[in-house]
C-alpha positions in Angstrom: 106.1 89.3 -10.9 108.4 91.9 -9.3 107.6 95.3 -8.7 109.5 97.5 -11.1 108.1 100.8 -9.6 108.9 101.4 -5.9 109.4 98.4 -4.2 112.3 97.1 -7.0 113.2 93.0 -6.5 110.4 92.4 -4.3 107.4 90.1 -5.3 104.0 91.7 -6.2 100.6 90.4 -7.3 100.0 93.7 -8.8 102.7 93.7 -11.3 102.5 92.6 -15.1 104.1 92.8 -18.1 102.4 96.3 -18.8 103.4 97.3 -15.5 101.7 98.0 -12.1 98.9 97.5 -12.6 97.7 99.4 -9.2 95.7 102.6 -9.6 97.8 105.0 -10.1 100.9 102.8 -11.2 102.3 102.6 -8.1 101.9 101.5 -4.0 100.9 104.8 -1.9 103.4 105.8 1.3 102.2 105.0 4.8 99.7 107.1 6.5 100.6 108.5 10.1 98.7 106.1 12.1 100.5 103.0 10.5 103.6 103.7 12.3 105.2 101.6 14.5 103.3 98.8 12.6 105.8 95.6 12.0 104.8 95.5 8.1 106.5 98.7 7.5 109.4 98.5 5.1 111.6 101.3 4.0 112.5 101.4 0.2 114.3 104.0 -0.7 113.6 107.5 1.4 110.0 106.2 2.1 108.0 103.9 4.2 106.1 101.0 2.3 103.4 98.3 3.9 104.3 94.9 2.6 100.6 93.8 3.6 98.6 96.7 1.3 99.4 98.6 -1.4 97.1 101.5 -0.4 97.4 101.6 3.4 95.1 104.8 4.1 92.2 103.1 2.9 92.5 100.2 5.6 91.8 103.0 8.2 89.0 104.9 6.7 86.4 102.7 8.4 88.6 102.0 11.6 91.7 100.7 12.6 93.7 98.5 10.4 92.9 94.7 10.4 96.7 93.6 10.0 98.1 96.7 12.2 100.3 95.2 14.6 101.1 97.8 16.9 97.3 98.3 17.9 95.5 96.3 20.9 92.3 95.1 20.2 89.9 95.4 23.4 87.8 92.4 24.1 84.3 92.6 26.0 83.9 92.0 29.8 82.1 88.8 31.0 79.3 92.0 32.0 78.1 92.5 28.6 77.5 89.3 27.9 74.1 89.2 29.2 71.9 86.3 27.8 68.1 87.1 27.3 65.1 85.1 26.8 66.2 81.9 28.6 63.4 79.4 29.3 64.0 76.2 31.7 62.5 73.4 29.8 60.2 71.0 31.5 60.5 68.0 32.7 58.5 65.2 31.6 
């Protein structure tokens, strides 16, 4: 259904008849860390994700899995150390 509350015309899988159906009855503003973020939309005088309706919670743990604006640092070749190899015999 669409979202009747904050984000008006736009498609919502928390919407229902009864209406939002979101804690609190409606989607929560972005937190400070989220901007920059590509899934930022304005509605109104405030700033919206499209991805989550409660974006804070997505960075309680860490960062954002669906933040866009964030580099995600892979291991060296260094770390990977493999342990407990065996040559196998030959017969």
């Amino acid at each position: 259904m669409q979202c009747a509350t904050v984000k008006s015309g736009v498609e919502c899988s928390f919407m229902a008849k009864s209406g939002c159906g979101f804690l609190g009855g409606a989607c929560r503003t972005i937190p400070d860390k989220c901007e920059g973020c590509d899934r930022i939309k304005n509605y109104g005088e405030q700033k919206y994700c499209i991805a989550f309706p409660d974006p804070t919670v997505r960075w309680r743990i860490g960062n954002c899995s669906l933040a866009t604006h964030i580099k995600v640092e892979s291991k060296s070749d260094a770390a990977k150390v493999r342990v407990g190899q065996q040559k196998q015999k030959k017969k």
